[in-house]
CHARMM internal coordinates of N, CA and C (Angstrom, degrees):
IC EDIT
DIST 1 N 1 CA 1.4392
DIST 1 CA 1 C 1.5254
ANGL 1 N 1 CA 1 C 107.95
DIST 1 C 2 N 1.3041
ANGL 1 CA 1 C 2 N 114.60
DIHE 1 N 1 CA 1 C 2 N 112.26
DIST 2 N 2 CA 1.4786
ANGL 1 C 2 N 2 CA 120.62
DIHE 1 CA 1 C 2 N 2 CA 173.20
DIST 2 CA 2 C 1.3220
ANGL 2 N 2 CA 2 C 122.20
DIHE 1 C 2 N 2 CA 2 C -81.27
DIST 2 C 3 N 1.1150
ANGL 2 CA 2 C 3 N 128.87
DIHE 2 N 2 CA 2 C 3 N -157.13
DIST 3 N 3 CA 1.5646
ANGL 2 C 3 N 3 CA 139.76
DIHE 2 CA 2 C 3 N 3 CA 175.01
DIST 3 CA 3 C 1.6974
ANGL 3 N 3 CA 3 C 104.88
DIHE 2 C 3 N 3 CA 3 C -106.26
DIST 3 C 4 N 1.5526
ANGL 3 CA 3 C 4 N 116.70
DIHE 3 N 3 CA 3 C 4 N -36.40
DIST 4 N 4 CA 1.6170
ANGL 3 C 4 N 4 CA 134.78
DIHE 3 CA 3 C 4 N 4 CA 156.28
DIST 4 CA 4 C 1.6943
ANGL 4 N 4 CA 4 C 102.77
DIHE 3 C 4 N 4 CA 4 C -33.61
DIST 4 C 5 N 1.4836
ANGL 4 CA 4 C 5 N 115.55
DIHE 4 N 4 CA 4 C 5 N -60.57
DIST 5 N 5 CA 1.2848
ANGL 4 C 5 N 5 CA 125.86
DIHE 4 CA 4 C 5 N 5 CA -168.67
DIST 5 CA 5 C 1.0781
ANGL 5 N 5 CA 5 C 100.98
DIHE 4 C 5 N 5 CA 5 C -71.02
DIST 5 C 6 N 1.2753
ANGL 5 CA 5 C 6 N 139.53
DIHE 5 N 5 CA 5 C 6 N -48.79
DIST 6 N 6 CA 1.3249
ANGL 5 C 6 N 6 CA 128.22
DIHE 5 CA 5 C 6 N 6 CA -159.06
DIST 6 CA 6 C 1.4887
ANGL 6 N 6 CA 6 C 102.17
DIHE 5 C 6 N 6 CA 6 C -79.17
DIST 6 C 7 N 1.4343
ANGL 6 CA 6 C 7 N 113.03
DIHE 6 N 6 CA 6 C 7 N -41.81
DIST 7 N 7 CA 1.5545
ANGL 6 C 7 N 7 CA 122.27
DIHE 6 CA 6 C 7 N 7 CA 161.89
DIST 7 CA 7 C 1.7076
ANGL 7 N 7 CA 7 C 122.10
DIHE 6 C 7 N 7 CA 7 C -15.73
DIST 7 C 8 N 1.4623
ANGL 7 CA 7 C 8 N 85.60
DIHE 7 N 7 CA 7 C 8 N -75.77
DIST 8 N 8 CA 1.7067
ANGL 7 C 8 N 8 CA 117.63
DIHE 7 CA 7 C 8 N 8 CA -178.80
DIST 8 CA 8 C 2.0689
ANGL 8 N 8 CA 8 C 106.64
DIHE 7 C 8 N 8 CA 8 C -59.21
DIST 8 C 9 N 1.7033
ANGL 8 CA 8 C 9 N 104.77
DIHE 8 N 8 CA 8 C 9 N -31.06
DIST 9 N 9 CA 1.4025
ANGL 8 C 9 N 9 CA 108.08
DIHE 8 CA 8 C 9 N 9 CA 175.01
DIST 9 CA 9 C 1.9437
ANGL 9 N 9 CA 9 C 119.43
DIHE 8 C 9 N 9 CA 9 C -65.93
DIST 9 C 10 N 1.1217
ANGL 9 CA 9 C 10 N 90.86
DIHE 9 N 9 CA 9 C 10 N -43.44
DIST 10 N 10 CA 1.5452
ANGL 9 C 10 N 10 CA 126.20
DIHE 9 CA 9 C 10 N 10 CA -171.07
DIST 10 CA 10 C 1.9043
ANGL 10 N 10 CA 10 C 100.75
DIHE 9 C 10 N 10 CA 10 C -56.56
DIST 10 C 11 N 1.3389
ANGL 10 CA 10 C 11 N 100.26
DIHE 10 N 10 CA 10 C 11 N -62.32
DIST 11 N 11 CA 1.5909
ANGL 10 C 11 N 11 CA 116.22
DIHE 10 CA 10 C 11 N 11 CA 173.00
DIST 11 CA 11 C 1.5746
ANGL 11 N 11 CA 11 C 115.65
DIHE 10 C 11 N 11 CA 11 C -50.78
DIST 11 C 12 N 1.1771
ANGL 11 CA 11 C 12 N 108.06
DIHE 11 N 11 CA 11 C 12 N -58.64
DIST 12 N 12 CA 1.4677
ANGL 11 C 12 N 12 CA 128.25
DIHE 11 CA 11 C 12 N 12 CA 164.09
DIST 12 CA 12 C 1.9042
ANGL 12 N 12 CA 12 C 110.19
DIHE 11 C 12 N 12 CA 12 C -26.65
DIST 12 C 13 N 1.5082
ANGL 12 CA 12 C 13 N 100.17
DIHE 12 N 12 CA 12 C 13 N -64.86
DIST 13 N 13 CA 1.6950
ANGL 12 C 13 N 13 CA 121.29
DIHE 12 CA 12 C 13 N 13 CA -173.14
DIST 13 CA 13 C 1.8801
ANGL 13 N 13 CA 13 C 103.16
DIHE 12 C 13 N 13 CA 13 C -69.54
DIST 13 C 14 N 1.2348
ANGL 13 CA 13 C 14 N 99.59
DIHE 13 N 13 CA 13 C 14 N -28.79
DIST 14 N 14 CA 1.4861
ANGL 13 C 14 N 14 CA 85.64
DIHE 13 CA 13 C 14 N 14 CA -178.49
DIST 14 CA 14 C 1.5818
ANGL 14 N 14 CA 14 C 101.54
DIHE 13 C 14 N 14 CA 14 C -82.94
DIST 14 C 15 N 1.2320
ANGL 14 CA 14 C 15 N 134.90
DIHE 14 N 14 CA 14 C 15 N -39.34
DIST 15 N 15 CA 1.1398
ANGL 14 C 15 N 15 CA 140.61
DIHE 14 CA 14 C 15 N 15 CA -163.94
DIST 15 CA 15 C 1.8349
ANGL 15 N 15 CA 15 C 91.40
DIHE 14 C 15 N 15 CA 15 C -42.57
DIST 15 C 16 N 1.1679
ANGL 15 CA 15 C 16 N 119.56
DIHE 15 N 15 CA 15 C 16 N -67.61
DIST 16 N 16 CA 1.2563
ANGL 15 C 16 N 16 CA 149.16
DIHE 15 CA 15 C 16 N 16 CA -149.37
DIST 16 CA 16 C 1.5166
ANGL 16 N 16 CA 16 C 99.43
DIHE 15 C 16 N 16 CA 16 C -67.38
DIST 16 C 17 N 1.1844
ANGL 16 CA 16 C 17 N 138.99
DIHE 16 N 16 CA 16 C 17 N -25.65
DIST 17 N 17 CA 1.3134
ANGL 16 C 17 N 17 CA 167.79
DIHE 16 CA 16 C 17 N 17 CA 124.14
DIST 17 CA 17 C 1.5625
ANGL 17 N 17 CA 17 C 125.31
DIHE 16 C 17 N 17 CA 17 C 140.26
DIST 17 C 18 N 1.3777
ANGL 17 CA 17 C 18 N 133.83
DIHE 17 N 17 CA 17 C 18 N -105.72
DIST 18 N 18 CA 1.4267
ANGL 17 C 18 N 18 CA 116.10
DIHE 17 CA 17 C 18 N 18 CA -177.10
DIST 18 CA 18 C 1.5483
ANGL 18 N 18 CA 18 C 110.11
DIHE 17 C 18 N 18 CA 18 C -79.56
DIST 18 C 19 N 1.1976
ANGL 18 CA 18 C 19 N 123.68
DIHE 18 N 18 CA 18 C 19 N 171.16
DIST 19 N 19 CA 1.4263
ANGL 18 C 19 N 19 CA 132.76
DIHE 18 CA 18 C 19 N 19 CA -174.41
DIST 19 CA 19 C 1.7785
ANGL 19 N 19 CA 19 C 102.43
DIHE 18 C 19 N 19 CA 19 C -83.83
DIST 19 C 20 N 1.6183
ANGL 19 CA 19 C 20 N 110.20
DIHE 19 N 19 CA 19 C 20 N -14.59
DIST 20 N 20 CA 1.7262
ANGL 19 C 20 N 20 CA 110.47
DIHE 19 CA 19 C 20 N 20 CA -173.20
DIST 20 CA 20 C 1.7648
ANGL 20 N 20 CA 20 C 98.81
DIHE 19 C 20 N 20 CA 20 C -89.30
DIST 20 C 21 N 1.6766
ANGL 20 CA 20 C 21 N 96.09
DIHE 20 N 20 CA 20 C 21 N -29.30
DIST 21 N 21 CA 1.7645
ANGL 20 C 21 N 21 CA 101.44
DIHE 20 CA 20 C 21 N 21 CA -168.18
DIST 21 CA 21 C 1.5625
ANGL 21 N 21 CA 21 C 106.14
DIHE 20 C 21 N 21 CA 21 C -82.09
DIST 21 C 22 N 1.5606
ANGL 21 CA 21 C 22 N 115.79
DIHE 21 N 21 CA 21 C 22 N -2.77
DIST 22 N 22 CA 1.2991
ANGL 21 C 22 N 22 CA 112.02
DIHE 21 CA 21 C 22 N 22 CA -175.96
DIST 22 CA 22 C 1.5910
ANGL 22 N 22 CA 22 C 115.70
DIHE 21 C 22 N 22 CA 22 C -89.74
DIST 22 C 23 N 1.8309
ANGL 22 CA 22 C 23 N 93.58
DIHE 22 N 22 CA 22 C 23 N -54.47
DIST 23 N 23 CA 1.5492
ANGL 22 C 23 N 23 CA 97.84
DIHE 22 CA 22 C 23 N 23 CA 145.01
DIST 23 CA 23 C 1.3730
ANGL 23 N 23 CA 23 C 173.29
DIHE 22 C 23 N 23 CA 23 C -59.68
DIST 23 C 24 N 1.3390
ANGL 23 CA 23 C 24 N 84.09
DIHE 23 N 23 CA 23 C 24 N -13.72
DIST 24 N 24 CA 1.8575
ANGL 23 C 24 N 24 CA 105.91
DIHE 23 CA 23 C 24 N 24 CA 156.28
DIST 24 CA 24 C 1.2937
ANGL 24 N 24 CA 24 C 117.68
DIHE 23 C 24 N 24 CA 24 C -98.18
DIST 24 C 25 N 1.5976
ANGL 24 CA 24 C 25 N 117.80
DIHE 24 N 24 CA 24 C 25 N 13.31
DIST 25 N 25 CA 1.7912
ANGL 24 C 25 N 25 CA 110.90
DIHE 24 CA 24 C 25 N 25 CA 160.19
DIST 25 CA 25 C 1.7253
ANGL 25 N 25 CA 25 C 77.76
DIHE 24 C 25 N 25 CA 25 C -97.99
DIST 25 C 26 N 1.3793
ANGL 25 CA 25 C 26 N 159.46
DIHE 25 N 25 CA 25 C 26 N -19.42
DIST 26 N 26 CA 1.1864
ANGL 25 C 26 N 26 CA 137.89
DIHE 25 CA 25 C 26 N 26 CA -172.16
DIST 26 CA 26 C 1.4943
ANGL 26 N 26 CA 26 C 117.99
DIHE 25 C 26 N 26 CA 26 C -62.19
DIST 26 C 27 N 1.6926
ANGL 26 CA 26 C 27 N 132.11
DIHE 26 N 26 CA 26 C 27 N 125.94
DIST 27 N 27 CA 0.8767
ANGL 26 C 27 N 27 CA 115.67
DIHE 26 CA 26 C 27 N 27 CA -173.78
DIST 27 CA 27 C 2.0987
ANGL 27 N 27 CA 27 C 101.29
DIHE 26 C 27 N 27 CA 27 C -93.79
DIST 27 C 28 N 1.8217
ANGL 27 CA 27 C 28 N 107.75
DIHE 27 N 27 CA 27 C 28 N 136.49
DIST 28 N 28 CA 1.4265
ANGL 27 C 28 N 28 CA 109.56
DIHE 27 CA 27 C 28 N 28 CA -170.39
DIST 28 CA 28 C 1.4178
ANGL 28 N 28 CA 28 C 115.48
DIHE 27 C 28 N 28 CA 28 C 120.55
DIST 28 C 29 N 1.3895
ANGL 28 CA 28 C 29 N 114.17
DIHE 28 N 28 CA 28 C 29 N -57.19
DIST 29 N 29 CA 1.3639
ANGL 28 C 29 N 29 CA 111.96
DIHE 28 CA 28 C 29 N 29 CA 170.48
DIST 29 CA 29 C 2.0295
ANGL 29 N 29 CA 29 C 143.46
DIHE 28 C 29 N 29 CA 29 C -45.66
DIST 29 C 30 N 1.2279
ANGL 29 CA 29 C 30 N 83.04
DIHE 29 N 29 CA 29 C 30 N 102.39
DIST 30 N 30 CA 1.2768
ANGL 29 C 30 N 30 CA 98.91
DIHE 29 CA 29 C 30 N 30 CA -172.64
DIST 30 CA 30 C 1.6199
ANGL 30 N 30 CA 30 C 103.83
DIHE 29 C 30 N 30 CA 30 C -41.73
DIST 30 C 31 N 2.2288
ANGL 30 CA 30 C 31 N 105.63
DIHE 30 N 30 CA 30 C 31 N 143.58
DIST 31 N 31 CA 0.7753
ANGL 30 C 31 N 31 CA 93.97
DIHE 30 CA 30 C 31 N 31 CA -154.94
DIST 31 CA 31 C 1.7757
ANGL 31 N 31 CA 31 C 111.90
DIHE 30 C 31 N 31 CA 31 C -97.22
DIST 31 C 32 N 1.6000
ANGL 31 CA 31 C 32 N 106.61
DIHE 31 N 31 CA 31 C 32 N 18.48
DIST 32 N 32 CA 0.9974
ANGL 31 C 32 N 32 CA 109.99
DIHE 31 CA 31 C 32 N 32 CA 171.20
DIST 32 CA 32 C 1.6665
ANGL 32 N 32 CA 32 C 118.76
DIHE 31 C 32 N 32 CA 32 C -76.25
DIST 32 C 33 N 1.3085
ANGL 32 CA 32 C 33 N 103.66
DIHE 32 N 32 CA 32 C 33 N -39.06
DIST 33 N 33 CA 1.4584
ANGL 32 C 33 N 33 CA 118.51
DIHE 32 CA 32 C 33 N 33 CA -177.53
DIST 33 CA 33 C 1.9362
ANGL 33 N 33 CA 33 C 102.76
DIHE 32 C 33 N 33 CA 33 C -63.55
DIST 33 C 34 N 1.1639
ANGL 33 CA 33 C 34 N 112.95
DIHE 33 N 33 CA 33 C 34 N -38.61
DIST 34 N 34 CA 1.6453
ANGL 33 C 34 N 34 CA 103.67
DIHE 33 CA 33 C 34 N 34 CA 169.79
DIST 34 CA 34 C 1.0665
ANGL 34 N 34 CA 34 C 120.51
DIHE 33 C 34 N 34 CA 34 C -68.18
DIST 34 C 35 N 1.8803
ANGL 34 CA 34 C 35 N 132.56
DIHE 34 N 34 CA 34 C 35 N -15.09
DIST 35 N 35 CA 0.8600
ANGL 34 C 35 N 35 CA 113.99
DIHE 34 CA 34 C 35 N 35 CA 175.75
DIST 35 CA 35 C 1.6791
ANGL 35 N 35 CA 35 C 126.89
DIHE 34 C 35 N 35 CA 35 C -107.62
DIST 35 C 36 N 1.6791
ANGL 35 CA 35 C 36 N 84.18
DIHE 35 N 35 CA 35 C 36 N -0.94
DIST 36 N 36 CA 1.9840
ANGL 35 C 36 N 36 CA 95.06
DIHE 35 CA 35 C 36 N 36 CA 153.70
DIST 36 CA 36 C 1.4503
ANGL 36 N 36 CA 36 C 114.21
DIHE 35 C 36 N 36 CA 36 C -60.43
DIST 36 C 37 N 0.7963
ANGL 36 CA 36 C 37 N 106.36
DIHE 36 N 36 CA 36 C 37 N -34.50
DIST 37 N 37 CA 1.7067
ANGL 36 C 37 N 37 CA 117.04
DIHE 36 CA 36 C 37 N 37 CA -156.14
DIST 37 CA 37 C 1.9667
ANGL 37 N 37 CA 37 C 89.20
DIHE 36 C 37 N 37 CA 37 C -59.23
DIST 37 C 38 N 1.3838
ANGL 37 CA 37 C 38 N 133.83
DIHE 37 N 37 CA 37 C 38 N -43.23
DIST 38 N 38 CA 0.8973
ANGL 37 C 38 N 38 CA 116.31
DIHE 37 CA 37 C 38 N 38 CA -158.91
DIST 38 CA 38 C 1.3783
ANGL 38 N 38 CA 38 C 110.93
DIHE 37 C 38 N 38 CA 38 C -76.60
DIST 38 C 39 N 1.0361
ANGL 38 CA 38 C 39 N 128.47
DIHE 38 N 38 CA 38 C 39 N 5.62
DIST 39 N 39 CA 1.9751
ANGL 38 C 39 N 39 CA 142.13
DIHE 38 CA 38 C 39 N 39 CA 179.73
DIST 39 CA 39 C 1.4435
ANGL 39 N 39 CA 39 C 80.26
DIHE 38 C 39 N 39 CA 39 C -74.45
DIST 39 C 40 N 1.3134
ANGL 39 CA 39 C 40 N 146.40
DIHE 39 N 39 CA 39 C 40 N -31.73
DIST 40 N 40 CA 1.3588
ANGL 39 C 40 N 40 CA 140.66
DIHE 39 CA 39 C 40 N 40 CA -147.38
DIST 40 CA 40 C 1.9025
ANGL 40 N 40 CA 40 C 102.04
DIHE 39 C 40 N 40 CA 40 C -88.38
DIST 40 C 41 N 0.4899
ANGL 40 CA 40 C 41 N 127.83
DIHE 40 N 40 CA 40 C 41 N 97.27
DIST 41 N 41 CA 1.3634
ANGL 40 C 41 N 41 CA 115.54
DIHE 40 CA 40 C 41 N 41 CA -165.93
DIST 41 CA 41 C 2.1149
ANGL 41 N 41 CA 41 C 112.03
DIHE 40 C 41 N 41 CA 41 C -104.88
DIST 41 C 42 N 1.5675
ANGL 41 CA 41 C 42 N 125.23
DIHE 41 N 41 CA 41 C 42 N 152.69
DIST 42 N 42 CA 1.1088
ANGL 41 C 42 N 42 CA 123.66
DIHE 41 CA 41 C 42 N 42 CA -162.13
DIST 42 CA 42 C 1.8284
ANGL 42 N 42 CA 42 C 110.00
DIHE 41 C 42 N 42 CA 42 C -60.34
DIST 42 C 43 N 1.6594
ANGL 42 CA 42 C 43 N 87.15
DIHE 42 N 42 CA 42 C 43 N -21.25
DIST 43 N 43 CA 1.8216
ANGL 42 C 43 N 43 CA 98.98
DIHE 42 CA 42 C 43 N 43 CA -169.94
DIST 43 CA 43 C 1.3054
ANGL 43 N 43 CA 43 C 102.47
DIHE 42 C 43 N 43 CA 43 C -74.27
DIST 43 C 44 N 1.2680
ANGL 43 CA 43 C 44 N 133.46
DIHE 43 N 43 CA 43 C 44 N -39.52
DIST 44 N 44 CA 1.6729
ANGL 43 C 44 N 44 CA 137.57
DIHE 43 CA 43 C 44 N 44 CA -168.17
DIST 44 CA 44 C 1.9540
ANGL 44 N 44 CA 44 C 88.17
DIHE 43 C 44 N 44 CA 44 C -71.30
DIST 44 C 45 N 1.8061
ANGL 44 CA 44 C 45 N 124.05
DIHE 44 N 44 CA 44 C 45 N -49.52
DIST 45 N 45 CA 1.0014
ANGL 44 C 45 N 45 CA 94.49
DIHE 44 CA 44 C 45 N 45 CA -152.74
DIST 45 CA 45 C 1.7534
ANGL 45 N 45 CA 45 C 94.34
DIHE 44 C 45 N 45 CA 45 C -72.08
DIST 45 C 46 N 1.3356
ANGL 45 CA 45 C 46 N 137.10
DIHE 45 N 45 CA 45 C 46 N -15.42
DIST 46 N 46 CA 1.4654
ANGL 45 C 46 N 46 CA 123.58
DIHE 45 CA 45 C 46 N 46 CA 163.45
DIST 46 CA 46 C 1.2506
ANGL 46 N 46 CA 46 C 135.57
DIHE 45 C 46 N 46 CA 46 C -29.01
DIST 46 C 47 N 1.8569
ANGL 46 CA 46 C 47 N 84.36
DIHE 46 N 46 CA 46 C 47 N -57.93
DIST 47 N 47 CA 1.6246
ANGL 46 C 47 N 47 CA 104.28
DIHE 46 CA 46 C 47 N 47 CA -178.00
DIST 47 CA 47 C 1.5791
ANGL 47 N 47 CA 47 C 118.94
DIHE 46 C 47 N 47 CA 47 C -42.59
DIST 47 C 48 N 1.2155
ANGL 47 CA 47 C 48 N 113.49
DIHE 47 N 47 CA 47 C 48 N -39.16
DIST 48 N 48 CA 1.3290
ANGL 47 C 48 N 48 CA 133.18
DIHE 47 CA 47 C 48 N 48 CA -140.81
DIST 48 CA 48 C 1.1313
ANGL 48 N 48 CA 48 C 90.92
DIHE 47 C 48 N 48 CA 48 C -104.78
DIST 48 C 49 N 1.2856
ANGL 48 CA 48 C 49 N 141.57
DIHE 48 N 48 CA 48 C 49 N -25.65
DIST 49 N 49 CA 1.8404
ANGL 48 C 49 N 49 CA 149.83
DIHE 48 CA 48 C 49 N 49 CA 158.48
DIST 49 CA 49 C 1.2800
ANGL 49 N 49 CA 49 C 105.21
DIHE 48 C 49 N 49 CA 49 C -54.78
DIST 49 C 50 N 1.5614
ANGL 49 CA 49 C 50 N 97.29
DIHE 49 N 49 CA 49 C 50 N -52.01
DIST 50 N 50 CA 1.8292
ANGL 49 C 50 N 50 CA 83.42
DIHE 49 CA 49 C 50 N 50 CA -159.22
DIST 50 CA 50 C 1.8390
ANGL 50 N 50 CA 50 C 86.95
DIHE 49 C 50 N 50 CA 50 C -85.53
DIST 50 C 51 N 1.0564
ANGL 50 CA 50 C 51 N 147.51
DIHE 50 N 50 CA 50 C 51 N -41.73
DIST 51 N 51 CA 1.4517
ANGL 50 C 51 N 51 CA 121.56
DIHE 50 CA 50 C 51 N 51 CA 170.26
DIST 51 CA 51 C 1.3907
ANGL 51 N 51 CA 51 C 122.46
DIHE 50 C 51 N 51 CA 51 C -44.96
DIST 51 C 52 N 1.3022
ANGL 51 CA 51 C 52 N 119.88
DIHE 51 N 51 CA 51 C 52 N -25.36
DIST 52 N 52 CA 1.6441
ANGL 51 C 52 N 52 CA 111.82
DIHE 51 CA 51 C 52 N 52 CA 176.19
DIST 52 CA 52 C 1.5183
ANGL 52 N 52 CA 52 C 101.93
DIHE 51 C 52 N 52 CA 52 C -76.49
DIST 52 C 53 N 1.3656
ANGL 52 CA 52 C 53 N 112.43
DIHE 52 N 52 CA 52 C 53 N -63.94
DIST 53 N 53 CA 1.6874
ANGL 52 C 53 N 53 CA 110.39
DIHE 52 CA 52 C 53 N 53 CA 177.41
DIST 53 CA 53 C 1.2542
ANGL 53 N 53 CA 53 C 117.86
DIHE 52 C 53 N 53 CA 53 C -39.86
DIST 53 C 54 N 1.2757
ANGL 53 CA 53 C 54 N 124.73
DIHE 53 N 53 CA 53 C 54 N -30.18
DIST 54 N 54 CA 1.6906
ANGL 53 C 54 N 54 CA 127.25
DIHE 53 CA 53 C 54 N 54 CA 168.47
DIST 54 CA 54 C 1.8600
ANGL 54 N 54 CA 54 C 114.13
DIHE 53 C 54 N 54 CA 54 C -63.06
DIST 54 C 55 N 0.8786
ANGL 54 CA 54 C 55 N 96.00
DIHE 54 N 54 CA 54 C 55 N -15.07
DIST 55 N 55 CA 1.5787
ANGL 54 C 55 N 55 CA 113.62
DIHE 54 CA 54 C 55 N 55 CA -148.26
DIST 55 CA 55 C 1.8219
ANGL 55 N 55 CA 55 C 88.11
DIHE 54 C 55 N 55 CA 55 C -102.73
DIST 55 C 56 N 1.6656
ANGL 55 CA 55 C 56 N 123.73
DIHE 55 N 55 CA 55 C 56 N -29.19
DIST 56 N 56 CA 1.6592
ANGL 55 C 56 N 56 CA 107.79
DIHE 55 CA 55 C 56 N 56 CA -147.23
DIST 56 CA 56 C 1.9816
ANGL 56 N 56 CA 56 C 81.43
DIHE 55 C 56 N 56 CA 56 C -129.19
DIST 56 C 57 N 1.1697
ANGL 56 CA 56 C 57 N 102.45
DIHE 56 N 56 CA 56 C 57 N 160.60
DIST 57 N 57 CA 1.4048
ANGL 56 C 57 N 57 CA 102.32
DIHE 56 CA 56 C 57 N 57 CA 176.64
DIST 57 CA 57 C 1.6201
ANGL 57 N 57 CA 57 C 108.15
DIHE 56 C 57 N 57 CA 57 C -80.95
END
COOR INIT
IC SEED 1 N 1 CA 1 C
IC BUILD
């Protein structure tokens, strides 16, 4: 598992859209844990792109 993969994972999850809208089609998920999810915001998962891409040739 690379940083590429997690890269390529990351892209994937945004496509699909927020991390709260992914988990409340999950059937089970507690409904506290869906509503952490919204601290998660689309800009952090950016952030965290362009630090890996900084990071990989």
């Amino acid at each position: 598992f690379t940083l590429e993969d997690f890269l390529s994972q990351l892209q994937q999850v945004k496509k699909l859209g927020s991390l709260g809208g992914i988990l409340s089609l999950l059937p089970g998920v507690p409904k506290e844990l869906k509503g952490a999810t919204d601290a998660i915001e689309d800009r952090q998962v950016s952030q965290v792109e362009a630090i890996i891409r900084s990071m990989t040739p």
